[in-house]
N, CA, C and O atoms as a Tripos MOL2 file, in Angstrom:
@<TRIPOS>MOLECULE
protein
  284   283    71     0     0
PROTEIN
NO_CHARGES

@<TRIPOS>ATOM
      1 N           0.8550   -1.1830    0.0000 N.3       1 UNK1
      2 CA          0.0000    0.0000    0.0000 C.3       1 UNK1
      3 C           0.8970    1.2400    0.0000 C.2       1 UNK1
      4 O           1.8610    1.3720    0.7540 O.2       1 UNK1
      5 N           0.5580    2.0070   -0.7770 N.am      2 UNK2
      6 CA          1.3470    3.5690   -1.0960 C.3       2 UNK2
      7 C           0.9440    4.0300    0.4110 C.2       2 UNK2
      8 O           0.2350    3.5790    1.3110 O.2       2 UNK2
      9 N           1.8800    5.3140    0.1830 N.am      3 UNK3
     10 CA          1.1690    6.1710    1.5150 C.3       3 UNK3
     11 C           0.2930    7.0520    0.8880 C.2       3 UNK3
     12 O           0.2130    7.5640   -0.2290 O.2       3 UNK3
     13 N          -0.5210    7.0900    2.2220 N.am      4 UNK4
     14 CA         -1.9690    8.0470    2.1690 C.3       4 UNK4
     15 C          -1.5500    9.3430    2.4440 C.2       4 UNK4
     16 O          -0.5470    9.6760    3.0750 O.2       4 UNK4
     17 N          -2.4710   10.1180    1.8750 N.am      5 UNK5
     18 CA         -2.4150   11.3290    1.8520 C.3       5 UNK5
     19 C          -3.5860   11.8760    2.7390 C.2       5 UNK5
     20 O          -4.7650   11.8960    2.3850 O.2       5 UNK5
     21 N          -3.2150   12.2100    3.6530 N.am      6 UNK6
     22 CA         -4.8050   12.3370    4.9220 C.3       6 UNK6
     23 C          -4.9290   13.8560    4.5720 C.2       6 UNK6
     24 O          -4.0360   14.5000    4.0200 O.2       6 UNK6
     25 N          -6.0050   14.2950    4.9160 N.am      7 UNK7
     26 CA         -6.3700   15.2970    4.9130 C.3       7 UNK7
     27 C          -7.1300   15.5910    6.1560 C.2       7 UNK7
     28 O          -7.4110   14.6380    6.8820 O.2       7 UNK7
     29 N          -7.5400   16.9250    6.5290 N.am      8 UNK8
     30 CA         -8.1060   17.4670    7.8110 C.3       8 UNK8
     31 C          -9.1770   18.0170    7.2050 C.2       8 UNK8
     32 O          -9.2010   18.2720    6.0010 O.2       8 UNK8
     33 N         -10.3670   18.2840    8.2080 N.am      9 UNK9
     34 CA        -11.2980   19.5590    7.4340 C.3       9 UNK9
     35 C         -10.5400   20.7570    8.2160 C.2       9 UNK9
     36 O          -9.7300   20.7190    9.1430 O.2       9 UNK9
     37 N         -11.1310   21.8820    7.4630 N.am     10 UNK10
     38 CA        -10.3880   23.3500    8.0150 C.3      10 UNK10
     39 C         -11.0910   24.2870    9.0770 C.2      10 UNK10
     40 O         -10.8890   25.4400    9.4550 O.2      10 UNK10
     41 N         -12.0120   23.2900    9.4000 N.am     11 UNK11
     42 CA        -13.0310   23.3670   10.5160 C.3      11 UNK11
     43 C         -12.0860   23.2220   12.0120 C.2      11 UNK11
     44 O         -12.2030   23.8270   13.0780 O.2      11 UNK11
     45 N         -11.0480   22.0690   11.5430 N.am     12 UNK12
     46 CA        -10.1070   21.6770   12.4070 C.3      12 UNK12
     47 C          -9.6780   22.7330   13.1240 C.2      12 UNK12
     48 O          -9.4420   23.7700   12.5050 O.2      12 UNK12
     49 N          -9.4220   22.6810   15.0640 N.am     13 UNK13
     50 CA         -7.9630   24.0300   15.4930 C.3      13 UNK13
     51 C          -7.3280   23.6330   15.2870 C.2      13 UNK13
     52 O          -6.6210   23.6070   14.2800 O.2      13 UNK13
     53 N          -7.3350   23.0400   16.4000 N.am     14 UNK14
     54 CA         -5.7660   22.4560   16.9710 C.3      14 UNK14
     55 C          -5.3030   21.1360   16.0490 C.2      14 UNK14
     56 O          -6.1580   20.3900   15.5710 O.2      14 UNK14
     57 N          -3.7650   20.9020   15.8290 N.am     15 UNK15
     58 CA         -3.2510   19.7540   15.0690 C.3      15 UNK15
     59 C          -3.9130   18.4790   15.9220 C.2      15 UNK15
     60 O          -4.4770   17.5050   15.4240 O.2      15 UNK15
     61 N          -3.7000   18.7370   17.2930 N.am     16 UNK16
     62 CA         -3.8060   17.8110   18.0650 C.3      16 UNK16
     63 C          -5.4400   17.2490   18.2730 C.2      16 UNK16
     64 O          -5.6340   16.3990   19.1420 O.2      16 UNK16
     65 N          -6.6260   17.7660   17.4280 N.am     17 UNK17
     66 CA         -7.9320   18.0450   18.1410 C.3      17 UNK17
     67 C          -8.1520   17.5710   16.5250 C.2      17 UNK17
     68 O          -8.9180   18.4400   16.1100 O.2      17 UNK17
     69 N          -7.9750   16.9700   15.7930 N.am     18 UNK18
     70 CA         -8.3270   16.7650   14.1860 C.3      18 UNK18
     71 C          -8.7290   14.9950   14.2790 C.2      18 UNK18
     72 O          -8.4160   14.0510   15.0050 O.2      18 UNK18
     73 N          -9.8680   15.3000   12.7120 N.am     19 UNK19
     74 CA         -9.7670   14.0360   12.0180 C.3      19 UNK19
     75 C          -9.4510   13.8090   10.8190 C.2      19 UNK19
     76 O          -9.9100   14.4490    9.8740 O.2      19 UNK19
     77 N          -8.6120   12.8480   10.7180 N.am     20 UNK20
     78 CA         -8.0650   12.7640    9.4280 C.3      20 UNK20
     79 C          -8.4810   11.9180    8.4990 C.2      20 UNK20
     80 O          -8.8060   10.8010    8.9010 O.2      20 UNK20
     81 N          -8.5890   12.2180    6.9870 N.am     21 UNK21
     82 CA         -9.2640   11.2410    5.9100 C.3      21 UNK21
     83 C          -8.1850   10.8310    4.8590 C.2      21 UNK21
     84 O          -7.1150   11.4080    4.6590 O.2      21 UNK21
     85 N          -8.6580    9.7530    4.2430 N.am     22 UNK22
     86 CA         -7.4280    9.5610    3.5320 C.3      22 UNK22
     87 C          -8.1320    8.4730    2.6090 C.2      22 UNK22
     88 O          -8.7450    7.6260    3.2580 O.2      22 UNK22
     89 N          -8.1830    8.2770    0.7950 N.am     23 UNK23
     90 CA         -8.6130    7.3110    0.4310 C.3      23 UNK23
     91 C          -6.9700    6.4450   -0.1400 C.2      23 UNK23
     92 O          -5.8840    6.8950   -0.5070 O.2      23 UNK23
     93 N          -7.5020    5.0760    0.0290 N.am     24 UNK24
     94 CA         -6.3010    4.1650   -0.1780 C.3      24 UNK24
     95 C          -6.8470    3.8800   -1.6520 C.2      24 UNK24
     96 O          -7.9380    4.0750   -2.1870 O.2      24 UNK24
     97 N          -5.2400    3.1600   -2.2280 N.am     25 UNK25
     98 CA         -5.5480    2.7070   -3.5370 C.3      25 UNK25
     99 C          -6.4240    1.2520   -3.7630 C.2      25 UNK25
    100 O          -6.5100    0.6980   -4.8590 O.2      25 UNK25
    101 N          -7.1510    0.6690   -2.3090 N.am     26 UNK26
    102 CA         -7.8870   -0.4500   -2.8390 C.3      26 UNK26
    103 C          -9.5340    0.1910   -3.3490 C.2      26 UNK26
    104 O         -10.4810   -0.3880   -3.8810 O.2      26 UNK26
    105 N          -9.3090    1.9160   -2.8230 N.am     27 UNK27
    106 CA        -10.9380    2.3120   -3.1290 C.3      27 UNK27
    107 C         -11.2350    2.3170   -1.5160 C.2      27 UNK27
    108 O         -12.4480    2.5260   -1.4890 O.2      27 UNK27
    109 N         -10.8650    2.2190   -0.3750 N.am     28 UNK28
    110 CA        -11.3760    1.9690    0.4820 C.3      28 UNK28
    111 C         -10.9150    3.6830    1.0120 C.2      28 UNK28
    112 O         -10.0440    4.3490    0.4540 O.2      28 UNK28
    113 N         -11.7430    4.1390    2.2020 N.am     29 UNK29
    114 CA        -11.7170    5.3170    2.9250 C.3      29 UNK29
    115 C         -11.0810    4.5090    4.5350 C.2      29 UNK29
    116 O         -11.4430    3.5470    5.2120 O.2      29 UNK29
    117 N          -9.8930    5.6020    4.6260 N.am     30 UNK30
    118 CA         -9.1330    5.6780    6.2020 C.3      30 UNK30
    119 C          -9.7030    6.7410    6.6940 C.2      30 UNK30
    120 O          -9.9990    7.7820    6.1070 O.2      30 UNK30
    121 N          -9.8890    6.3690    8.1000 N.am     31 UNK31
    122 CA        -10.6150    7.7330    8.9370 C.3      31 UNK31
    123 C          -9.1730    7.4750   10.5980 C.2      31 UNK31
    124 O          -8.7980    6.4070   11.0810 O.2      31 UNK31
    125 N          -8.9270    8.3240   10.8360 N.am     32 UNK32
    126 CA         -7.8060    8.1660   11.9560 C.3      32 UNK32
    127 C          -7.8630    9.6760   13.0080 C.2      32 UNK32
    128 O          -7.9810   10.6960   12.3280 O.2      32 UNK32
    129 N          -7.8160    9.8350   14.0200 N.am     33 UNK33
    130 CA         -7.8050   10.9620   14.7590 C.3      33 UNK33
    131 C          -6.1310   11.0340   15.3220 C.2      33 UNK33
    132 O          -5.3570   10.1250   15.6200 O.2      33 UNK33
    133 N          -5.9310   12.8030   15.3170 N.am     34 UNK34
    134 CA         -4.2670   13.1080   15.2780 C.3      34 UNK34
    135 C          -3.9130   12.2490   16.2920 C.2      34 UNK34
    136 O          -2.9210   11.5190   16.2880 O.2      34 UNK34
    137 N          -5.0370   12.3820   17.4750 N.am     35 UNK35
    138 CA         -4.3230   11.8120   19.2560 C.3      35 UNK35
    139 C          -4.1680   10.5150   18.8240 C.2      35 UNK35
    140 O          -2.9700   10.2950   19.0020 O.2      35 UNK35
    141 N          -4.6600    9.5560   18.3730 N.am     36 UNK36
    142 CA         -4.4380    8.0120   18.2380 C.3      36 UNK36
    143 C          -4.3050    7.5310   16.4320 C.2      36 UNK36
    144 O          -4.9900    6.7280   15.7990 O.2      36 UNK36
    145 N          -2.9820    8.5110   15.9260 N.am     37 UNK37
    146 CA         -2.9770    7.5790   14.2950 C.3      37 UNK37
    147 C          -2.7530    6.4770   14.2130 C.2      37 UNK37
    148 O          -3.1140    6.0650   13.1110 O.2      37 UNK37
    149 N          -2.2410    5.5750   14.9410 N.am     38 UNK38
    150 CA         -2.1430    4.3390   14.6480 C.3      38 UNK38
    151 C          -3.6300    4.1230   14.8270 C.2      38 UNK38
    152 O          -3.6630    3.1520   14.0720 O.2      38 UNK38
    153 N          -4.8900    4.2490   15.2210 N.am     39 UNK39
    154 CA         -5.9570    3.3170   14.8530 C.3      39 UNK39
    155 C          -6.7920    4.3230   14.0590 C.2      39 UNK39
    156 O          -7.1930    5.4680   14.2690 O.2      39 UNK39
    157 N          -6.9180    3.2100   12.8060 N.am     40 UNK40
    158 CA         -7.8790    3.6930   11.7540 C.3      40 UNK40
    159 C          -8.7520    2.8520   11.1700 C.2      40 UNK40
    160 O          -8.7050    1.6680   10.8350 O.2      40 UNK40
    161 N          -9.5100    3.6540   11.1200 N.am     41 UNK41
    162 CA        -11.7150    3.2620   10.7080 C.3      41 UNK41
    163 C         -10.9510    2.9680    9.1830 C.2      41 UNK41
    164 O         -10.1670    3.6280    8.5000 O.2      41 UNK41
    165 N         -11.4960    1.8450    9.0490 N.am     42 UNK42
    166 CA        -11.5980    1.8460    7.5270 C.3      42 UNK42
    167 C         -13.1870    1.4320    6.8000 C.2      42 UNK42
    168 O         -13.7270    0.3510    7.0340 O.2      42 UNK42
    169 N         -13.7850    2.4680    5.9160 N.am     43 UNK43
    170 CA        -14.8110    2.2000    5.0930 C.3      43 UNK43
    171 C         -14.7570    2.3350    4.0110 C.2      43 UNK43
    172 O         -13.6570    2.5090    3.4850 O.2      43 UNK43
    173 N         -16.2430    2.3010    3.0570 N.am     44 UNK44
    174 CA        -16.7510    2.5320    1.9990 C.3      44 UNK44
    175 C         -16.7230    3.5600    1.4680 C.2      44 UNK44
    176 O         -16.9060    4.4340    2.3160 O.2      44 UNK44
    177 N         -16.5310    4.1510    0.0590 N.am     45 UNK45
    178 CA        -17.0730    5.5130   -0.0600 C.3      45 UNK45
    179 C         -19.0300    5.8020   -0.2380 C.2      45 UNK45
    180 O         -19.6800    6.8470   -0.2630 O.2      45 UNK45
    181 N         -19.2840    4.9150   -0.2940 N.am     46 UNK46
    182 CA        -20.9270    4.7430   -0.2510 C.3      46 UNK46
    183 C         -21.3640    4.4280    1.3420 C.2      46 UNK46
    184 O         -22.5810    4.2850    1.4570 O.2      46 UNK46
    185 N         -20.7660    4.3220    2.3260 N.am     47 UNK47
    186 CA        -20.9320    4.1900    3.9570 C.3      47 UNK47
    187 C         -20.8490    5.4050    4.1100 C.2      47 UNK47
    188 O         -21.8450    6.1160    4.2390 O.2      47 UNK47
    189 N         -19.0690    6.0500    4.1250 N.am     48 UNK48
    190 CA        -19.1460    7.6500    4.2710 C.3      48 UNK48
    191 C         -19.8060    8.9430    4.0430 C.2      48 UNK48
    192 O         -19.9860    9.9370    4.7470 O.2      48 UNK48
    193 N         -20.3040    8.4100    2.0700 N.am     49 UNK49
    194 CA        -21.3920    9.6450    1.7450 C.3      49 UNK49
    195 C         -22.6180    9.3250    2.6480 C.2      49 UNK49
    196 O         -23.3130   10.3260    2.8190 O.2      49 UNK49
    197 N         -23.0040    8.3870    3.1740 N.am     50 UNK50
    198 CA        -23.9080    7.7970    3.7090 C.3      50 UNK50
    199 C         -24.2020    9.1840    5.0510 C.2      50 UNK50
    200 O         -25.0140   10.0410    5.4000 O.2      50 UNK50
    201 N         -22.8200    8.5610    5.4040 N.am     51 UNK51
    202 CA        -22.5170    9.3420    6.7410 C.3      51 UNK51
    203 C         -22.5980   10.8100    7.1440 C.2      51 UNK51
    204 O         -23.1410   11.2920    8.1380 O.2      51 UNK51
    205 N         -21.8880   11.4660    6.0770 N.am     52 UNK52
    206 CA        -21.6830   12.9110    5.4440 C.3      52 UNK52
    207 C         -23.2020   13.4510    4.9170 C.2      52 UNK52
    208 O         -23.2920   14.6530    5.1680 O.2      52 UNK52
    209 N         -24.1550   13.0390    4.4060 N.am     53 UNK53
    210 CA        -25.0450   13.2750    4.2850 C.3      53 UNK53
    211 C         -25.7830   13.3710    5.4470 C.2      53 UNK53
    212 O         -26.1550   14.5350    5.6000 O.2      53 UNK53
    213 N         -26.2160   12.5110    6.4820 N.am     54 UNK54
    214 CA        -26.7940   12.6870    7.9140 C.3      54 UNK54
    215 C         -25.7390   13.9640    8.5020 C.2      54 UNK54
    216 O         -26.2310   14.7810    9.2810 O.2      54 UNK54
    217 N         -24.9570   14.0350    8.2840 N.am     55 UNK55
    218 CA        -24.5240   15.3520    8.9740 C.3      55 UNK55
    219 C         -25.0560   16.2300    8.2550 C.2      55 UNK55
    220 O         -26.1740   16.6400    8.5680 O.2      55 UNK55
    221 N         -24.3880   16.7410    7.1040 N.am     56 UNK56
    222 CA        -25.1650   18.0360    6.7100 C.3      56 UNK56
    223 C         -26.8920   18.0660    6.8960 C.2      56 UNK56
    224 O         -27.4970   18.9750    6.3290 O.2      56 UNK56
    225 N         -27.6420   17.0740    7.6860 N.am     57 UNK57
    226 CA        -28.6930   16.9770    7.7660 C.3      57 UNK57
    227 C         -28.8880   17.0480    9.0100 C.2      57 UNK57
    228 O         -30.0790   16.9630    9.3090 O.2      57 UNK57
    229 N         -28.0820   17.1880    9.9800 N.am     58 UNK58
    230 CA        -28.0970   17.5780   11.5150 C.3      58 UNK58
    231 C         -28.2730   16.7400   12.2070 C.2      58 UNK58
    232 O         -28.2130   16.9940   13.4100 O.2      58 UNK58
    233 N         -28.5740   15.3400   11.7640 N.am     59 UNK59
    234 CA        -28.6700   14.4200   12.6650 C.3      59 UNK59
    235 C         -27.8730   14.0090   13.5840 C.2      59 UNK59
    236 O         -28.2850   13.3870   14.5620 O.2      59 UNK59
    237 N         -26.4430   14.3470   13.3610 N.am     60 UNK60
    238 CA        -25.4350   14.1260   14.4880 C.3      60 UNK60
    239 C         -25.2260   15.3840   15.3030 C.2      60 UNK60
    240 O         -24.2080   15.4780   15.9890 O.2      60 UNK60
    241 N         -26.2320   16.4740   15.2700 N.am     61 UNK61
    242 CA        -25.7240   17.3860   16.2130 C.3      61 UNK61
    243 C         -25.2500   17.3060   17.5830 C.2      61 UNK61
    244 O         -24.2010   17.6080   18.1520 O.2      61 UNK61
    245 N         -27.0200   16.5000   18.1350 N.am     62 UNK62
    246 CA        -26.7760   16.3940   19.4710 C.3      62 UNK62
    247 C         -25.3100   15.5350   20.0470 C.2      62 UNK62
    248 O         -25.0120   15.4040   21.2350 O.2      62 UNK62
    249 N         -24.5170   15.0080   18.8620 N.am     63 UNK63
    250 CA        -23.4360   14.6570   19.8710 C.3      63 UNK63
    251 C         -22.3260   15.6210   20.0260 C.2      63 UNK63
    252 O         -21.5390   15.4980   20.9640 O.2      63 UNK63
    253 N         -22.1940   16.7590   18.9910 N.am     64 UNK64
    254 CA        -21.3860   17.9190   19.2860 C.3      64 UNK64
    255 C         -21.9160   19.0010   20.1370 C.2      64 UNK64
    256 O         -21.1970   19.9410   20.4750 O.2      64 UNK64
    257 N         -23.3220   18.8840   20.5430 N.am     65 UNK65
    258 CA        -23.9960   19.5970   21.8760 C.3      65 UNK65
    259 C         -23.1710   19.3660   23.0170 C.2      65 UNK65
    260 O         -22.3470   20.1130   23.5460 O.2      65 UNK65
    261 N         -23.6520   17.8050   23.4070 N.am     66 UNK66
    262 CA        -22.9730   17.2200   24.4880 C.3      66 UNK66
    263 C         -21.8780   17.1800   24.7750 C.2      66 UNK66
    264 O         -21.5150   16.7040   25.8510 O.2      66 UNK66
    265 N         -20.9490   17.7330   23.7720 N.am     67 UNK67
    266 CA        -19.1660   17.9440   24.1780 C.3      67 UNK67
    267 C         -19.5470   19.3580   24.7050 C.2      67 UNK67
    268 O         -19.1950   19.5030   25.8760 O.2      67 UNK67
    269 N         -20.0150   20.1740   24.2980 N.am     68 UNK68
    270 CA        -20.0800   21.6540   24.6170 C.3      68 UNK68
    271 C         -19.1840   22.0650   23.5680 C.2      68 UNK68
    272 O         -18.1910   22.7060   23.9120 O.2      68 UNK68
    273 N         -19.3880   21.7700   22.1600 N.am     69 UNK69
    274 CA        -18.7480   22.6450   21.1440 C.3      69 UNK69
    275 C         -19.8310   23.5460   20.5600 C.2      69 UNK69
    276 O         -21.0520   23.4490   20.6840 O.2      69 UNK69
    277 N         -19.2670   24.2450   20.0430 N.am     70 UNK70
    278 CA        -20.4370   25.0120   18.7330 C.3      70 UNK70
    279 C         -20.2760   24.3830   17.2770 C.2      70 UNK70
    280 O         -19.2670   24.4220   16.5720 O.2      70 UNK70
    281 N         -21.4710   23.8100   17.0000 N.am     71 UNK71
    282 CA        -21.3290   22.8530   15.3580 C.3      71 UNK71
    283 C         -22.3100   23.9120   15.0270 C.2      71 UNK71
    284 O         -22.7940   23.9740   13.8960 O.2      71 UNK71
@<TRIPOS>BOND
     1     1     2 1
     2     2     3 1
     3     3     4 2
     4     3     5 am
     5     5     6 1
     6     6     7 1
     7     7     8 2
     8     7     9 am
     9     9    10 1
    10    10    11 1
    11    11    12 2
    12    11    13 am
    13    13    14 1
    14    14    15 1
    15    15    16 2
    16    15    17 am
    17    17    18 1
    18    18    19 1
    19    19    20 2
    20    19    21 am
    21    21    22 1
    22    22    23 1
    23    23    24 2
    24    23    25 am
    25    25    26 1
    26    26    27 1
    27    27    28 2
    28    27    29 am
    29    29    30 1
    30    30    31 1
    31    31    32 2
    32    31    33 am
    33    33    34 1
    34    34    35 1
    35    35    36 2
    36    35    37 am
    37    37    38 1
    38    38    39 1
    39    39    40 2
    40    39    41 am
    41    41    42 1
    42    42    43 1
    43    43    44 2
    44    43    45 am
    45    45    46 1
    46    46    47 1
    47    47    48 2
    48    47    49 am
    49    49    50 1
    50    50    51 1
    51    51    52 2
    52    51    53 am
    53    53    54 1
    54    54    55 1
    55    55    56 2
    56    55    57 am
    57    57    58 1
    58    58    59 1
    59    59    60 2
    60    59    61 am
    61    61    62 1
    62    62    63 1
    63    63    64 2
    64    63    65 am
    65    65    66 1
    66    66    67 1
    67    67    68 2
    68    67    69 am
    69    69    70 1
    70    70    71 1
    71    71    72 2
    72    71    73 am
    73    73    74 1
    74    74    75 1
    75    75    76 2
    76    75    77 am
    77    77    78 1
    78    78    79 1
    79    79    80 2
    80    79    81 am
    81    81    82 1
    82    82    83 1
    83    83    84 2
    84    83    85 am
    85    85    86 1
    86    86    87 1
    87    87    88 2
    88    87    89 am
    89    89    90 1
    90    90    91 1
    91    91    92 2
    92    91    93 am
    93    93    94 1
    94    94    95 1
    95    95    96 2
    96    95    97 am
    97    97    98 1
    98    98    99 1
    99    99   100 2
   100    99   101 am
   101   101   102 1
   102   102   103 1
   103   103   104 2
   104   103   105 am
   105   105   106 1
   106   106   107 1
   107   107   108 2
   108   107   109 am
   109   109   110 1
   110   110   111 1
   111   111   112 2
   112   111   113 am
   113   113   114 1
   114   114   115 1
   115   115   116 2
   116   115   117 am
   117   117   118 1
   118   118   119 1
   119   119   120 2
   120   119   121 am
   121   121   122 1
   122   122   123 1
   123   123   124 2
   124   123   125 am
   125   125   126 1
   126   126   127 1
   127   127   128 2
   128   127   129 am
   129   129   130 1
   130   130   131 1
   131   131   132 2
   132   131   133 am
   133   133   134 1
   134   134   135 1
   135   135   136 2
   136   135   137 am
   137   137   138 1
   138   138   139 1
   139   139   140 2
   140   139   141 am
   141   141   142 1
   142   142   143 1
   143   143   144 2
   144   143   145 am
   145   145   146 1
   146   146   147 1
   147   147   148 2
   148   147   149 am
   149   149   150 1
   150   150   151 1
   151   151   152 2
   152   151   153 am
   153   153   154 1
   154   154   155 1
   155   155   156 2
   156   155   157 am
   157   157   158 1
   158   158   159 1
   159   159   160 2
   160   159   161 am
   161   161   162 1
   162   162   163 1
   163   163   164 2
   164   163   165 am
   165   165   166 1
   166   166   167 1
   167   167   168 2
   168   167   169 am
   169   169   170 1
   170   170   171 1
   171   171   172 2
   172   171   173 am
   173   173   174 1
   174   174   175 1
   175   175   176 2
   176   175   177 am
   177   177   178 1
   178   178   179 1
   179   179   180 2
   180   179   181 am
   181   181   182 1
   182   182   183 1
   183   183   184 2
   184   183   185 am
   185   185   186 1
   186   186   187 1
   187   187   188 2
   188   187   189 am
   189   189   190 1
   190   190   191 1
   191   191   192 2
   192   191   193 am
   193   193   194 1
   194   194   195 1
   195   195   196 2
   196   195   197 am
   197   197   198 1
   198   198   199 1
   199   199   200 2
   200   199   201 am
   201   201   202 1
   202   202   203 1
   203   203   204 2
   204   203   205 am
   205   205   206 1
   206   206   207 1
   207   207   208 2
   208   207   209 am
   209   209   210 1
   210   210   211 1
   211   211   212 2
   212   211   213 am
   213   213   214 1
   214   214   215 1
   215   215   216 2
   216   215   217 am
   217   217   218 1
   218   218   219 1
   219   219   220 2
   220   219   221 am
   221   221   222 1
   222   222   223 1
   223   223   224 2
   224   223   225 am
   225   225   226 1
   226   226   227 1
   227   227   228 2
   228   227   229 am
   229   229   230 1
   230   230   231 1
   231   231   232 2
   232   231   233 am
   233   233   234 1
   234   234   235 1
   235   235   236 2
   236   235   237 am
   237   237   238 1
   238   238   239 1
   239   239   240 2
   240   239   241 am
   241   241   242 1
   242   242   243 1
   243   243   244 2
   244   243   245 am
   245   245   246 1
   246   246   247 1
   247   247   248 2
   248   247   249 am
   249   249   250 1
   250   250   251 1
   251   251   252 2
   252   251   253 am
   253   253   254 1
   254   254   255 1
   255   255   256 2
   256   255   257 am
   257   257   258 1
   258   258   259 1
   259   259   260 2
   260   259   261 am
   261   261   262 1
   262   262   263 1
   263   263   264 2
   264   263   265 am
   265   265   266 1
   266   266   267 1
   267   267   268 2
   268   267   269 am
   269   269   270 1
   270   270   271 1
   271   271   272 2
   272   271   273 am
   273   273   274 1
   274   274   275 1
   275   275   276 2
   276   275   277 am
   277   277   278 1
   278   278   279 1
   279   279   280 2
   280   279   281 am
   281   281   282 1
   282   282   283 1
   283   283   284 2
@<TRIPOS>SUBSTRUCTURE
     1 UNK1         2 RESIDUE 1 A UNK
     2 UNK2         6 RESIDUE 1 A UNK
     3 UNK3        10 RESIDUE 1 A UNK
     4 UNK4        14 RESIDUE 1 A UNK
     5 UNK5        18 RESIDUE 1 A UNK
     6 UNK6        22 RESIDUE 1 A UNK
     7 UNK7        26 RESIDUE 1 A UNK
     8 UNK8        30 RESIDUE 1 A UNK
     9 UNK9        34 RESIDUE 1 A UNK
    10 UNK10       38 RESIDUE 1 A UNK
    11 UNK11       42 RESIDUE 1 A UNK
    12 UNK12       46 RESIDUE 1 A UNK
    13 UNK13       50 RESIDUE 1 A UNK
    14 UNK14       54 RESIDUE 1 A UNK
    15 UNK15       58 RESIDUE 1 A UNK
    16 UNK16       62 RESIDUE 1 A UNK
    17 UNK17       66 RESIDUE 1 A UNK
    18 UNK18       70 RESIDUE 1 A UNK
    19 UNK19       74 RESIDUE 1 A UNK
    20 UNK20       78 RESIDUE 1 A UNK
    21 UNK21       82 RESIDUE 1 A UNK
    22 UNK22       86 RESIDUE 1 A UNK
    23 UNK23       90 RESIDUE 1 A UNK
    24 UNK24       94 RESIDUE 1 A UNK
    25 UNK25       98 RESIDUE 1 A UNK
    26 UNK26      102 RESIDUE 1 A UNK
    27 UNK27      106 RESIDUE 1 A UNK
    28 UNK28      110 RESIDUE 1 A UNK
    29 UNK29      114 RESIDUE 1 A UNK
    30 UNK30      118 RESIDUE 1 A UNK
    31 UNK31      122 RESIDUE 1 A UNK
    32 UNK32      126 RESIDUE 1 A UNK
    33 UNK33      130 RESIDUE 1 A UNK
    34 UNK34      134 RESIDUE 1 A UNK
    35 UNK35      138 RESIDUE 1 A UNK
    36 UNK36      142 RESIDUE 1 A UNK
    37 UNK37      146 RESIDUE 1 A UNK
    38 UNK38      150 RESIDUE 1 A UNK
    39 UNK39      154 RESIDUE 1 A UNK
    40 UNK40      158 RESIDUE 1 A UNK
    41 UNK41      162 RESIDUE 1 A UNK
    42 UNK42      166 RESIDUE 1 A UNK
    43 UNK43      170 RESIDUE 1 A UNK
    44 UNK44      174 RESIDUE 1 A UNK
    45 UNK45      178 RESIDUE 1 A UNK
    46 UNK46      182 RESIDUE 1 A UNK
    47 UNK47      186 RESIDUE 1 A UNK
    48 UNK48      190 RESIDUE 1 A UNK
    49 UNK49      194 RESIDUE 1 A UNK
    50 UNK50      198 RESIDUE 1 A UNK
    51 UNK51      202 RESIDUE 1 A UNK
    52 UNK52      206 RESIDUE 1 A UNK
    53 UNK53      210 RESIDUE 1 A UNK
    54 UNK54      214 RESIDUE 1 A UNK
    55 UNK55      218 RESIDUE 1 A UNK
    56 UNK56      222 RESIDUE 1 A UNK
    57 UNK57      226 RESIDUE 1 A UNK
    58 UNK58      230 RESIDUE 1 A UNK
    59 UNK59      234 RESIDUE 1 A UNK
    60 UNK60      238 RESIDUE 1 A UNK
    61 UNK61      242 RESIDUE 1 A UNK
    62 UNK62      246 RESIDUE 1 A UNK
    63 UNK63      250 RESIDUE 1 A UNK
    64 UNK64      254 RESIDUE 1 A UNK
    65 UNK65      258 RESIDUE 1 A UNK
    66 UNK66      262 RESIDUE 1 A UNK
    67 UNK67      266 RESIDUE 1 A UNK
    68 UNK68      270 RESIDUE 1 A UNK
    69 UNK69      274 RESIDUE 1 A UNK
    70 UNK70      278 RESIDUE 1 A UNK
    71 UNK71      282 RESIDUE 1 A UNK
């Protein structure tokens, strides 16, 4: 496997406070957070849009309530 090229959203602060994305060359999506890169989510790109869609649809708010962030 090549190396991945992760990316952050720019939503991101802190280096340390990020999630990182990254698609591999089997087609598959890496998901990894800065504090723990060695463990990474691996999915679908049809799971993720899945996913990405319920957000821009607010359904995951209430869990960025409950941290006490502003989403």
């Amino acid at each position: 496997m090549s190396a991945l090229n992760w990316q952050k959203s720019s939503f991101s602060g802190e280096a340390a406070n990020c999630v990182h994305i990254a698609a591999a060359d089997d087609g598959s999506i890496k998901i990894q957070e800065s504090d723990a890169p060695d463990t990474i989510v691996t999915t679908t790109p049809e799971k993720l849009r899945a996913f990405i869609l319920g957000v821009k649809a607010g359904e995951f708010d209430h869990f960025a309530e409950a941290a006490g962030t502003d989403a």
